[in-house]
matplotlib code that plots the C-alpha trace (Angstrom):
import matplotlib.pyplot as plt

x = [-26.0, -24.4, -26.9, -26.9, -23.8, -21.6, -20.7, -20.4, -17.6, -15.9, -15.9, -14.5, -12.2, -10.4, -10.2, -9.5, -6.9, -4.2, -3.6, -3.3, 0.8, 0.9, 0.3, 3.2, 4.4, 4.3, 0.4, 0.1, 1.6, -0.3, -3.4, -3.0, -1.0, -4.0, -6.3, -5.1, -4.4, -7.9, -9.4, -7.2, -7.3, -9.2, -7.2, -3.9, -5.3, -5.3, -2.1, -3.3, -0.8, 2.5, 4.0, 4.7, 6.6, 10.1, 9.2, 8.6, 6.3, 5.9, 1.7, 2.6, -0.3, 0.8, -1.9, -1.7, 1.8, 1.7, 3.6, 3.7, 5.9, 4.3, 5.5, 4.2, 6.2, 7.6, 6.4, 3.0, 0.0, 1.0, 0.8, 4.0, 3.8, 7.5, 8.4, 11.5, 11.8, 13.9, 11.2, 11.0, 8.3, 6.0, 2.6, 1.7, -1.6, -4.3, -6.4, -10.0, -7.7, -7.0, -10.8, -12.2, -9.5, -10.9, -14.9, -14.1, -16.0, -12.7, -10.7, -7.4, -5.9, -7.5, -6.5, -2.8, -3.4, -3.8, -1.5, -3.7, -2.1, 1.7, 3.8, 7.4, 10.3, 10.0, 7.3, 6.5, 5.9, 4.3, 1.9, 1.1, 0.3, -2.2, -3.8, -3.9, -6.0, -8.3, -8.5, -9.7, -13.2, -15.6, -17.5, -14.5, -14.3, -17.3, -20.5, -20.0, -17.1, -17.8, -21.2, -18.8, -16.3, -18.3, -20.9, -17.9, -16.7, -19.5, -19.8, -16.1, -16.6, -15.6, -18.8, -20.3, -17.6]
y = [13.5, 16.6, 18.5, 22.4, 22.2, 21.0, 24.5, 25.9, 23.3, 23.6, 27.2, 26.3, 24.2, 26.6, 29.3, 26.1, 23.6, 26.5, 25.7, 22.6, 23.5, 24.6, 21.4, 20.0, 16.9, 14.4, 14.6, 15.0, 11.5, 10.2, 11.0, 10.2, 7.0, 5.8, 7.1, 5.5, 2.5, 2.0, 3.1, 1.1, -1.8, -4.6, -3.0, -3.4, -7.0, -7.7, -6.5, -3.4, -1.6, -3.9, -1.4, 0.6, -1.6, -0.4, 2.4, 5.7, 8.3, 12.1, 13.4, 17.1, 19.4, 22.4, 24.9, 23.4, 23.9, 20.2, 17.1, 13.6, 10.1, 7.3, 3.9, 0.1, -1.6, -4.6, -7.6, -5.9, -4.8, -1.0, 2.0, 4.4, 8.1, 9.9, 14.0, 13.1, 9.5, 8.9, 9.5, 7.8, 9.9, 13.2, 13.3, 16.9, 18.9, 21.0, 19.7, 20.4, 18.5, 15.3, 15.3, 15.2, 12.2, 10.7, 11.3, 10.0, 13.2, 13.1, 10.6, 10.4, 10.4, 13.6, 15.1, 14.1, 14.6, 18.3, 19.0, 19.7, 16.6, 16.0, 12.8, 13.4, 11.4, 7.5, 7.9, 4.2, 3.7, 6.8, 5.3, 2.1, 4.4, 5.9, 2.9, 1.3, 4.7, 4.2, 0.6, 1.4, 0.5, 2.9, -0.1, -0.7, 3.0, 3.6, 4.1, 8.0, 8.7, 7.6, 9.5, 12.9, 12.7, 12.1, 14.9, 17.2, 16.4, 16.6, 20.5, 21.0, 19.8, 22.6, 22.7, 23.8, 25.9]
z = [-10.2, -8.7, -10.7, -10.6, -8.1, -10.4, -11.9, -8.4, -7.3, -10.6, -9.8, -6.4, -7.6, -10.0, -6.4, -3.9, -5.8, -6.3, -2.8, -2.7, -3.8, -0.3, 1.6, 2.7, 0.5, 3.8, 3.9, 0.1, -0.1, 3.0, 1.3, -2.2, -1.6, 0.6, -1.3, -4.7, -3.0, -1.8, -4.9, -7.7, -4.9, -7.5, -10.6, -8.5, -8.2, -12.0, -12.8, -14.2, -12.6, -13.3, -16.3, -13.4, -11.2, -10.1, -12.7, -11.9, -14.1, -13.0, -12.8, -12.9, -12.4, -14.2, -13.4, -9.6, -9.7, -8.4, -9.1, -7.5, -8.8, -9.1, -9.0, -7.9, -4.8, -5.6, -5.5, -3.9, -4.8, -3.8, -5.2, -4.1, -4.1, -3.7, -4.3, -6.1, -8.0, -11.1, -13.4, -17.0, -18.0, -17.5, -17.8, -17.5, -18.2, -16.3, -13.7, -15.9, -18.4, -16.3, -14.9, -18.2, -18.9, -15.5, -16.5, -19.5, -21.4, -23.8, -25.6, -24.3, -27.7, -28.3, -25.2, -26.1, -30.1, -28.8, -26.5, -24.0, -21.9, -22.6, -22.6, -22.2, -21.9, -22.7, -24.7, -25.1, -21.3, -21.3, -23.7, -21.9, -19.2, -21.4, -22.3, -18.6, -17.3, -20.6, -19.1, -15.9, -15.1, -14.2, -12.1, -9.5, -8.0, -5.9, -6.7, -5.4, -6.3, -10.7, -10.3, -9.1, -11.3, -14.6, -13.4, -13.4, -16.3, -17.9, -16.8, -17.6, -21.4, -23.3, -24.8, -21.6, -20.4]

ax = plt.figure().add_subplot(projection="3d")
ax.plot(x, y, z, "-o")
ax.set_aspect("equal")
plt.show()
């Protein structure tokens, strides 16, 4: 959909995200916890996210030099962003890495299988983890947002990079 500008803002996205480290973590987590939230809203809904409650995992960026925990509230249907959390496992890769994950242009397995995205720590949660983002549906993020993220990942293939 994006069309021609898609290898423009992955070029700007490799110059821009390094900076992204430099956003204070307060407004890191306003903005992903909202944003999540929103997003995973109908997912949250069907439990999707319930291997994750009153469990924490670590996203870690590594090219971004960025990390966030993750966990689900309680007894809600809330995502929960922290800078420090006692974290049962890692998952840790580049961001071109986790946006061809998201656009679904690779399998997850093979992404893992490679070693291009990592899974340390408790490796079975880290799994189900796995599974649940292969589970999400395309259909439930917004119409925009899917049609972005899968025409970036299409340019970021490596086959096109």
């Amino acid at each position: 959909m994006l069309g021609r500008a898609a290898p423009f803002l992955l070029s700007v996205g490799d110059k821009v995200l390094p900076f992204a480290s430099h956003v204070p973590f307060f407004f890191q987590r306003l903005t992903l916890q909202r944003s999540l939230n929103q997003v995973f809203a109908e997912a949250m809904q069907d439990g999707l996210f319930d291997i994750l409650e009153q469990r924490w995992m670590r996203l870690e960026v590594k090219d971004l030099n960025l990390s966030w925990c993750l966990s689900k509230a309680p007894n809600s249907n809330r995502l929960l962003i922290q800078e420090h959390a006692p974290v049962e496992v890692t998952i840790s890769g580049n961001w071109r890495e986790f946006l061809l994950l998201a656009s679904r242009q690779e399998d997850p397995d093979t992404l893992f299988f490679r070693r291009r995205l990592q899974i340390d720590g408790d490796t079975e949660l880290g799994l189900a983890v796995k599974n649940m983002i292969d589970s999400l549906d395309s259909d439930d993020l917004p119409s925009w947002l899917w049609r972005t993220i899968e025409s970036l990942g299409k340019e970021a293939t490596p086959a096109s990079s």
